[in-house]
C-alpha atoms as a printed R data frame, in Angstrom:
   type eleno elety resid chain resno      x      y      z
1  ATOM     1    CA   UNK     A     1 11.570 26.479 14.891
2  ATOM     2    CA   UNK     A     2 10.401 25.390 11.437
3  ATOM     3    CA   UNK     A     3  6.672 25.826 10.473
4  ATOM     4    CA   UNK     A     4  5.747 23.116  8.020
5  ATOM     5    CA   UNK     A     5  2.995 22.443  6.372
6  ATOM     6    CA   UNK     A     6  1.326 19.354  4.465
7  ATOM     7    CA   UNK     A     7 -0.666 20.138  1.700
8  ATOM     8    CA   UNK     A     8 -2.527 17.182  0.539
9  ATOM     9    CA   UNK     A     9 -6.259 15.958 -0.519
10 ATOM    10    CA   UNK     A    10 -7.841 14.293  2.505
11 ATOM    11    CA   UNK     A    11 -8.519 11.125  0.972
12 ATOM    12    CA   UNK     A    12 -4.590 10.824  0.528
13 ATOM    13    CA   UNK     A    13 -3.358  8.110  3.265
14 ATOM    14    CA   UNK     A    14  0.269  9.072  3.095
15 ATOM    15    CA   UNK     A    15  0.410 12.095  5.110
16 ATOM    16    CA   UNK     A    16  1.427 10.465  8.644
17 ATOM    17    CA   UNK     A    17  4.239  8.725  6.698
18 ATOM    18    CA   UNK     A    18  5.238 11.957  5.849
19 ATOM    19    CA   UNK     A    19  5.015 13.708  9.503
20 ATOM    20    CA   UNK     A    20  6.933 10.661 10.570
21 ATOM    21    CA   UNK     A    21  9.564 11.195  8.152
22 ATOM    22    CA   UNK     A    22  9.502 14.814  8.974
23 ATOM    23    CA   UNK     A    23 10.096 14.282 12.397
24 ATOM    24    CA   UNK     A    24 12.289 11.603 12.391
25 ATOM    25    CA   UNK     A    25 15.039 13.555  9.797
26 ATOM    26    CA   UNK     A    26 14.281 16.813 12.325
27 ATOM    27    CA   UNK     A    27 15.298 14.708 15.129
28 ATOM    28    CA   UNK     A    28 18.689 13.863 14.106
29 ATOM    29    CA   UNK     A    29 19.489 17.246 12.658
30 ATOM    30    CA   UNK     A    30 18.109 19.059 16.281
31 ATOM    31    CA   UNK     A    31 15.677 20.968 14.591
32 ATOM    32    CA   UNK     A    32 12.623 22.347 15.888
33 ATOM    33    CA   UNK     A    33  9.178 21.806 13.967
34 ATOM    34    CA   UNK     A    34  5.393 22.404 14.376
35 ATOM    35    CA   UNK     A    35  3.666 20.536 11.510
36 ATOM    36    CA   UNK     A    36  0.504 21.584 10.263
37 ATOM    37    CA   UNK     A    37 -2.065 19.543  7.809
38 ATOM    38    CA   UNK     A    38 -3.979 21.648  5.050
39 ATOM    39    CA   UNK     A    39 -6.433 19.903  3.222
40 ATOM    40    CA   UNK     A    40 -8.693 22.291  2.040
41 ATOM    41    CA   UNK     A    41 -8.416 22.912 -1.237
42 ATOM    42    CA   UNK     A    42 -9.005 26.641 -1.151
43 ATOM    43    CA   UNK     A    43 -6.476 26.992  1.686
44 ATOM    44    CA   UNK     A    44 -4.069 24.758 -0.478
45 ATOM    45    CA   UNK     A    45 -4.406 27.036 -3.495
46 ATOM    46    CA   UNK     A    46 -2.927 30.038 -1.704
47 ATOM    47    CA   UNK     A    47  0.116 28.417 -2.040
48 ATOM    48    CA   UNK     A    48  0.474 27.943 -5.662
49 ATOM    49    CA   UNK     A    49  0.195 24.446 -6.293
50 ATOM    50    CA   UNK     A    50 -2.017 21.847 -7.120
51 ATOM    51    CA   UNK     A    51  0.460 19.339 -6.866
52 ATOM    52    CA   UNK     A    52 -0.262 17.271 -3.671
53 ATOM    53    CA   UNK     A    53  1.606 16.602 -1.470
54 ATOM    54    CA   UNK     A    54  3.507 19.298 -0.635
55 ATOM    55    CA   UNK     A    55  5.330 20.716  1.829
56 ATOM    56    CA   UNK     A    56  5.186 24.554  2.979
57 ATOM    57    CA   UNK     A    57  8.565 25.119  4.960
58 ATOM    58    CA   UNK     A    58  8.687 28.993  6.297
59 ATOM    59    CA   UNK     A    59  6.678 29.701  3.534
60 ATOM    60    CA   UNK     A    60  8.507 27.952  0.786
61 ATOM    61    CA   UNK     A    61  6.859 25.564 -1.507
62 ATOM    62    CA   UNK     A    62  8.312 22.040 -1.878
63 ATOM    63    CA   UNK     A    63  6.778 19.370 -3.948
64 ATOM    64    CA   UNK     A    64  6.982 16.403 -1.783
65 ATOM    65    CA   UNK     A    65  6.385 14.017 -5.073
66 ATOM    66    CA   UNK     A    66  9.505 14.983 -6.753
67 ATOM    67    CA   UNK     A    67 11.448 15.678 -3.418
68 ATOM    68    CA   UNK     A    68 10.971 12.694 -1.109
69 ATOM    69    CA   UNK     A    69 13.954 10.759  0.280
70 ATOM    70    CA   UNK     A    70 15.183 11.745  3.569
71 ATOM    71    CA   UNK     A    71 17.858 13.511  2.153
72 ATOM    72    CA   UNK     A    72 15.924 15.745  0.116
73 ATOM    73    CA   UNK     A    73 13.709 16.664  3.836
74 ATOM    74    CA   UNK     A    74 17.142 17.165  5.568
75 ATOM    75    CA   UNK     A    75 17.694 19.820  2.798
76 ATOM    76    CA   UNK     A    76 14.250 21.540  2.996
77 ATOM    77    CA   UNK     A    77 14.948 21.522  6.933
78 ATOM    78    CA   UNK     A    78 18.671 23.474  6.372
């Protein structure tokens, strides 16, 4: 199973876009995921990034801006 998590500023309405697009490109590749929103901004910092969003996969920080198309998800999932 894949942990993933969301980073993004609450006021941000694209995140369940994203957790649909998440699930939908785990579906067809049978992987496993438990999705996780962080919008704190302390608890975002830990990561490293200030870019928003961004994805946390198994601890690996992906910004979701420059990374986006299903595609690019299927390869975060691999």
């Amino acid at each position: 199973m894949k942990t993933i998590k969301i980073l993004h500023q609450s006021c941000c309405g694209v995140n369940p876009r994203i957790r649909k697009q998440i699930e939908k490109v785990a579906a067809e590749k049978n992987v496993e995921v438990a999705i996780q929103d962080v919008t704190d901004m302390i608890e975002t910092m830990q990561f490293g990034t200030t870019e928003f969003p961004s994805l946390v996969i198994d601890g690996k920080v992906f910004n979701y801006r420059q990374k986006n198309t299903d595609e690019d998800v299927a390869a975060m999932l691999a």
